[in-house]
N, C-alpha and C positions, 0 to 999 in steps of 0.2 A: 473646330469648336464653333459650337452654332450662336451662345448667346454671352451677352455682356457680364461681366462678373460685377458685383456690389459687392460694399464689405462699406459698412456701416455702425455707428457707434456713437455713446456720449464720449463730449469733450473729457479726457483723459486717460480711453480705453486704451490706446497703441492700437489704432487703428493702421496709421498712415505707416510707420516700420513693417508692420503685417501683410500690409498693399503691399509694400515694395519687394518684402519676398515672393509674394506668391506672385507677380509681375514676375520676378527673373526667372522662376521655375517655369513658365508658362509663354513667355514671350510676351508679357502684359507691358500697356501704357498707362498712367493711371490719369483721369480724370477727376479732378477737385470737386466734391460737391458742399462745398464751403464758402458761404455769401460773404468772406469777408475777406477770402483770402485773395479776391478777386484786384484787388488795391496796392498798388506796388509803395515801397517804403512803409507798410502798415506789415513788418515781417514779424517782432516780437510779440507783440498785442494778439496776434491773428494765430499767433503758434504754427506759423510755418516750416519752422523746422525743415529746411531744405536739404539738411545733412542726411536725413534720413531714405531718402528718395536715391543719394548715390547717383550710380548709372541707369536709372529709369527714366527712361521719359517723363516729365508731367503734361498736364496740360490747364487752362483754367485756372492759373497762378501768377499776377503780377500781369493783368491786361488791361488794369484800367486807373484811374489819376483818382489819388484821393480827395476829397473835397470833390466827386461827383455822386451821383446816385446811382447804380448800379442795378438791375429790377429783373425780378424773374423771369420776364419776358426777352429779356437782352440772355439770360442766361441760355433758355430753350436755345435758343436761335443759334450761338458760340459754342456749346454742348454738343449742338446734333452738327455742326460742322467738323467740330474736332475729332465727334466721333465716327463721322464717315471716312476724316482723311485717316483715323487709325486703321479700320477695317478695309480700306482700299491699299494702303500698305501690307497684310495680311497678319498683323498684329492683334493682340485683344484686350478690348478697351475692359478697363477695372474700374467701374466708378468707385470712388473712397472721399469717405466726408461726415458730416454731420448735422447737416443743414436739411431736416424733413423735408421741409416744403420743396426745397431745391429738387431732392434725390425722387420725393414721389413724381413731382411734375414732368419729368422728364420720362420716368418711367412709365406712366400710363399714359403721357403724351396729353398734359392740359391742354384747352384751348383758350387760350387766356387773349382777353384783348388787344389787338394786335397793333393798335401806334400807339407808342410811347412819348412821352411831353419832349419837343425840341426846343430846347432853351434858347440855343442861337435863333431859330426862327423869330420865337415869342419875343427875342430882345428885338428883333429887327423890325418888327411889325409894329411894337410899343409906339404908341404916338399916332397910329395910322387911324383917317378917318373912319366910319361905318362905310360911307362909300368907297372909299378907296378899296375897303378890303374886302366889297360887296366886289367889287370890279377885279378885283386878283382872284378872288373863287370862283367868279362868271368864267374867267378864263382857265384855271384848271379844270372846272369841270367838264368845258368844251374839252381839251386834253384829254381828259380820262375816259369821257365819254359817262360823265358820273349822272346820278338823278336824286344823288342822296343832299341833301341839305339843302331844303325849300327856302324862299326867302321869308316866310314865317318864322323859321327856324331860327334864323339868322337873325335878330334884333337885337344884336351887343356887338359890341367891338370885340368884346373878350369870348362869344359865343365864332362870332364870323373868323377868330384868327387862330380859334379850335377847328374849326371846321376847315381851315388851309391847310392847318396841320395834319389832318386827314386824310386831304384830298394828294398832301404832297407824299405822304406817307405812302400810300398806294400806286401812285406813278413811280418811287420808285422799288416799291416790294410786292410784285403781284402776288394774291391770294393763295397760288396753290405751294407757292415758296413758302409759306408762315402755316401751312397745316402739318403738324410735326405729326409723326407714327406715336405709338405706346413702342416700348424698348422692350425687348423680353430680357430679363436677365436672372442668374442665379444668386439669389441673396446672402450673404454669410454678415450676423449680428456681433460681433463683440458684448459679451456680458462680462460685465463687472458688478463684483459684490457694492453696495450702497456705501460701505463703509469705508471699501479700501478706495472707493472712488473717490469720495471727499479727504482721504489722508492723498490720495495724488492731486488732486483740485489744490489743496494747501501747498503742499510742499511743492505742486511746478509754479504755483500763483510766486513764491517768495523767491522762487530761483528767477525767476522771471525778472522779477522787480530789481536781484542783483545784476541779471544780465543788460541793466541798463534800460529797462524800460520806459522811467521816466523818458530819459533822454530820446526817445525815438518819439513818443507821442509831444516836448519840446520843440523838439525838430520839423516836423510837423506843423505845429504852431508858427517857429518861424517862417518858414515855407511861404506864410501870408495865408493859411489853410486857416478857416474860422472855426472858432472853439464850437459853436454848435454846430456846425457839419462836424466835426469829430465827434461830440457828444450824440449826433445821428446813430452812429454806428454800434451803440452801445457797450454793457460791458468793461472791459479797460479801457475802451477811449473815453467812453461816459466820465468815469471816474477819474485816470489819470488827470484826462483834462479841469475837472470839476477842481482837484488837488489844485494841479495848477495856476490855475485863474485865480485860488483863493478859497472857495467855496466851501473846502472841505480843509481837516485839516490830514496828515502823513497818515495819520492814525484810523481816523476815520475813513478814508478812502483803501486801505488796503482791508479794512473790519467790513466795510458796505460794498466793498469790490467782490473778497472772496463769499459772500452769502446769495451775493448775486451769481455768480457761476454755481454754484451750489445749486441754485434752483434753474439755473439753465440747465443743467444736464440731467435734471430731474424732468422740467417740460420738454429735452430730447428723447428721453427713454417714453414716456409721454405718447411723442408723437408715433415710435417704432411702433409700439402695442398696437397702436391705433391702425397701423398701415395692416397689420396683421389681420384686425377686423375687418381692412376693406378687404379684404381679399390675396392682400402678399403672403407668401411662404416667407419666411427668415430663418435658416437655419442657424441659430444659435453656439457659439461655442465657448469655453470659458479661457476670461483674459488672462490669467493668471498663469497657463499651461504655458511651458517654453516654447521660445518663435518654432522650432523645428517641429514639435507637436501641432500646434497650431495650424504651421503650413500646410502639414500631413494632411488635417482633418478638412480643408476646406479642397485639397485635391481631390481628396474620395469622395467630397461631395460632390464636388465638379464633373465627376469623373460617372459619377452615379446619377445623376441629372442629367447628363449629355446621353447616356448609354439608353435613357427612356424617350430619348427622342423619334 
């Protein structure tokens, strides 16, 4: 098998149970392309649903602390690693997810700006003169053998300790490491009717809420984790927390929670069309068909896309 599988969808198609079969028929890993599920102990909110995955592999699931920021650029970078050690295993990578921006980027291979804000640095520099950190970037760019940041350039403290940031960034991640490829992959869309999408939107929002939801985005809170970095996150942490804090009342935050997923997986379906336009194939199939139907249709696609190679 020559290219990556995709299977893609709005939040409440059965995308990720779908992944998991067509993984076991196939010898597939699946790859998360879900910006939030990125966040460990953020499992209920995020609809992780890890029972579903079984004996599959995942990857891109619970690799990072919440209460940080997380960035499409850190994504590229942990994506195209996990997806070489699956293919250097002789296994095939499945990306599955719901996160547009996430799943294009990777697949046509963004080139998105390549250093990221380092808080520890920025906390460490705080306080530091113009000189001094005129005299810490003299010295990396000696290092790096750099010519970029004139001392024109440089007339802020906040300006000179972006520019450290920079200069550190690149000593330790040379250039041709952060030029990621385009992915070739075979796309399969999950379609779901509008209608039965919002009767699942509702009824997993409420099942949700009984599986203890509160109590996770609480939990959280205790943690020492601040209510606007949860409320960052949007969605159910937006709202839960909002509950929480007071802001809202039980009522209102599950009435402004579920209108809000409503229209998130309206601007998901949104963004599909859109990749369409640029240029992606999506072979479309209907959510509604049994898993076993389902699997069938997305193997003889696979199977018929690989054969025109």
């Amino acid at each position: 098998m020559q290219k990556m599988i995709t299977i893609l969808g709005p939040t409440a198609s059965g995308k990720t149970p779908l992944a998991a079969a067509v993984a076991r028929r196939i010898g597939g890993e699946i790859l998360s392309g879900d910006s939030r599920q990125v966040y460990r102990r953020m499992d209920i909110g995020t609809g992780k649903d890890l029972a579903d995955y079984g004996d599959v592999p995942y990857h891109l699931i619970d690799i990072c602390e919440p209460g940080t920021r997380y960035n499409l650029f850190q994504y590229q970078q942990d994506f195209f690693e996990a997806y070489e050690d699956i293919r250097r295993r002789g296994a095939v990578p499945i990306l599955c997810g719901g996160t547009g921006l996430y799943i294009e980027a990777v697949l046509r291979g963004y080139r998105l700006s390549p250093v990221p804000q380092n808080q520890p640095l920025r906390d460490r520099l705080e306080g530091c003169s113009l000189e001094e950190l005129t005299a810490m970037l003299a010295e990396l760019k000696a290092r790096n053998g750099s010519t970029m940041h004139n001392t024109t350039d440089v007339d802020s403290a906040q300006r000179a300790i972006r520019a450290i940031e920079i200069e550190q960034y690149n000593m330790e991640h040379p250039v041709p490491l952060r030029e990621l490829p385009p992915i070739p992959s075979i796309i399969i869309g999950v379609n779901i009717d509008r209608d039965l999408r919002r009767e699942k939107i509702t009824r997993r929002l409420h099942a949700r809420l009984d599986e203890s939801m509160v109590d996770e985005v609480r939990g959280l809170l205790a943690e020492g984790i601040k209510a606007e970095d949860l409320m960052y996150y949007g969605l159910e942490y937006k709202y839960l927390t909002q509950y929480i804090v007071g802001q809202l009342s039980y009522d209102e935050m599950v009435s402004q929670l579920e209108i809000a997923i409503h229209q998130f997986a309206k601007r998901q379906m949104t963004w599909f069309r859109g990749m369409e336009r640029r240029g992606f194939t999506i072979h479309w199939i209907d959510a509604t068909l049994p898993m076993e139907e389902k699997t069938e249709q997305i193997i003889h696609i696979i199977n018929h896309e690989e054969n025109k190679l």
